[in-house]
C-alpha positions in Angstrom: 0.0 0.0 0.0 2.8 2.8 0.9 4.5 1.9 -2.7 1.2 2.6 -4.5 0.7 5.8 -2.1 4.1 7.0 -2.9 4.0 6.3 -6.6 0.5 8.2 -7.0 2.3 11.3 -5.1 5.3 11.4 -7.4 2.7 10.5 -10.1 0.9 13.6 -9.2 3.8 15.6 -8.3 5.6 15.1 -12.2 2.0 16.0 -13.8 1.6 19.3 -11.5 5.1 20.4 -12.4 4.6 19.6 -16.2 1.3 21.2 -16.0 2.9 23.8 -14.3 5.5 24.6 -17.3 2.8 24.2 -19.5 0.7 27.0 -18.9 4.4 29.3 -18.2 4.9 28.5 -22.1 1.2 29.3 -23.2 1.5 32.5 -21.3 4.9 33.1 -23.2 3.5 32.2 -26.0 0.8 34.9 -26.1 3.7 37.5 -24.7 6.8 36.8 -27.5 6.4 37.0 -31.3 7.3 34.0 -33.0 6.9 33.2 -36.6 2.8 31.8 -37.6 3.8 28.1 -38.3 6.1 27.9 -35.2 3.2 29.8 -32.9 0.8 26.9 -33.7 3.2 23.9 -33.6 4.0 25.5 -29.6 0.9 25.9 -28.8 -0.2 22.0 -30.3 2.6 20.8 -27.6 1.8 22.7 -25.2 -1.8 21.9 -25.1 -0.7 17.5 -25.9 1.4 18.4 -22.8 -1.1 19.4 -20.6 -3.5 16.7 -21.8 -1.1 14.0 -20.9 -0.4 15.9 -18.2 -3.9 15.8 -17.1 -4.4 12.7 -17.6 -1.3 11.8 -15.5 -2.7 13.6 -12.6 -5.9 11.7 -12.8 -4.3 8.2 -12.9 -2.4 9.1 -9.9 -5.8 9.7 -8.5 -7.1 6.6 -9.4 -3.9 4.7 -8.2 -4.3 6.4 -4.9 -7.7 5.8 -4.9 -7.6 2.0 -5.1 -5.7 1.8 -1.6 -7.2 4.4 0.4 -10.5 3.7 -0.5 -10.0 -0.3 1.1 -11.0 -1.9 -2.3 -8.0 -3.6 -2.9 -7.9 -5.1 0.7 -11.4 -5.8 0.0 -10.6 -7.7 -3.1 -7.6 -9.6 -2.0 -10.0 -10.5 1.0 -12.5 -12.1 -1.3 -9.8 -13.9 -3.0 -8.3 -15.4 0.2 -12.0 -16.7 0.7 -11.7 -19.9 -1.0 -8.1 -20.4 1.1 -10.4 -20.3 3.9 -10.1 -23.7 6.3 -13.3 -24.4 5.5 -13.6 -22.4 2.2 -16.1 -19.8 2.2 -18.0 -18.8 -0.8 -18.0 -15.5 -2.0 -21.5 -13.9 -1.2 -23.5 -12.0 -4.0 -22.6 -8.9 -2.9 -18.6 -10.0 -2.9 -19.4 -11.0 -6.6 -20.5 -7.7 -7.3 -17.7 -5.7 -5.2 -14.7 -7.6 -7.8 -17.2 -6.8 -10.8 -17.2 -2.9 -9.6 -13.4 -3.4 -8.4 -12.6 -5.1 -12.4 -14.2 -2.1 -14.0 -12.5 0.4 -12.1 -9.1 -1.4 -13.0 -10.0 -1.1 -16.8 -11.1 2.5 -16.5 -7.5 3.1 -15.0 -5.1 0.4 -17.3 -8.1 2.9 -19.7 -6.6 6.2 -19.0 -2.9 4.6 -18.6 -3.7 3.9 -22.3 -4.3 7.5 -23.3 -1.4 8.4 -21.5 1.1 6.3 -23.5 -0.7 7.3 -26.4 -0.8 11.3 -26.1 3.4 10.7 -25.2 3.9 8.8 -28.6 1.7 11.6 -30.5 3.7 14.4 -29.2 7.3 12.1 -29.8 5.6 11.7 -33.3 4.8 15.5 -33.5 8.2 16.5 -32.5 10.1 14.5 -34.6 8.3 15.4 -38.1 8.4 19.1 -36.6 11.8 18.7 -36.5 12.1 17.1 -40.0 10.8 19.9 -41.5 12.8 22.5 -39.8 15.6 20.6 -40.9 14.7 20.0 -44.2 14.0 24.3 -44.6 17.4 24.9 -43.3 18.9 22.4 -45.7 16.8 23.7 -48.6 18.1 27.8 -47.4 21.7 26.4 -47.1 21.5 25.1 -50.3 20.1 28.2 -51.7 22.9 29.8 -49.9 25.8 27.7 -51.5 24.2 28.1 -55.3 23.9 31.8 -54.9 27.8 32.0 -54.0 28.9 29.0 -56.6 26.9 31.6 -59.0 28.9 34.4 -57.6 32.2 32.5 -57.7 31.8 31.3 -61.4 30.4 34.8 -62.1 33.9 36.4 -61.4 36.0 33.2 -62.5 34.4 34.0 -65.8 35.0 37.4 -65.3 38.8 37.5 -64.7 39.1 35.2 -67.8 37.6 37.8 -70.1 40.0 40.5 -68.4 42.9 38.2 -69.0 41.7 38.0 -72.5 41.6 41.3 -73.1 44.9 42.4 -71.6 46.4 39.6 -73.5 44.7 39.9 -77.0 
């Protein structure tokens, strides 16, 4: 029970601080002029972010919830039953209790889900963001390196006319 309670507070205490730097990059977001395309890719992170975040905090909740509330004691008491000398049978409402108890446990593993999956959509988003940015600064260094092989051959060319003329 204290390693689920202790790994729900630093659950909780990572979302808070990511929510936390979240909203600091919204509200510098709004303050700072960035270019349009790079405006809208930050705020698309920051807003995955705080979903994840979000969703972060509420699994911590959940985690915390299954000890503190007593189900889990609860449950593992209803499975000790049939361990029982004489076994006991669970009673109807002990069938229902692990029904409830199994349906909370797939809302969580539920939201542990989402939680993997907004991470891997903002890895995703990141990594073709930064594609692309790469790809522009290739493309303008490129530009770049044309423009002065132009410029070079340009005056190559134009010394050999001057030697031609001195000479001829």
């Amino acid at each position: 029970m204290l390693v689920a309670l202790l790994l729900s507070l630093g659950l909780s205490l990572i979302a808070i601080v990511a929510l936390r730097f979240q909203f600091r990059n919204l509200a510098r977001l709004k303050r700072q002029a960035f270019a349009s395309d790079d405006r809208a890719y930050l705020r698309a992170q920051c807003r995955r972010r705080i979903l994840t975040s979000g969703l972060l905090l509420v699994l911590a909740m959940l985690l915390a919830g299954a000890y503190v509330s007593g189900g889990q004691q609860r449950f593992e008491a209803i499975g000790e039953l049939s361990e029982q000398d004489p076994p006991a049978t669970p009673t109807d409402d002990d069938r229902e209790f692990v029904k409830l108890w199994s349906i909370y446990w797939i809302v969580t593993l539920g939201v542990l889900f989402f939680v993997v999956l907004t991470a891997v959509v903002d890895y995703v988003a990141v990594a073709m963001y930064g594609r692309s940015q790469l790809r522009r600064i290739q493309a303008e260094q490129r530009e770049l390196l044309d423009r002065d092989l132009a410029m070079y051959r340009q005056a190559k060319l134009n010394e050999r006319m001057n030697r031609r003329k001195q000479g001829g």
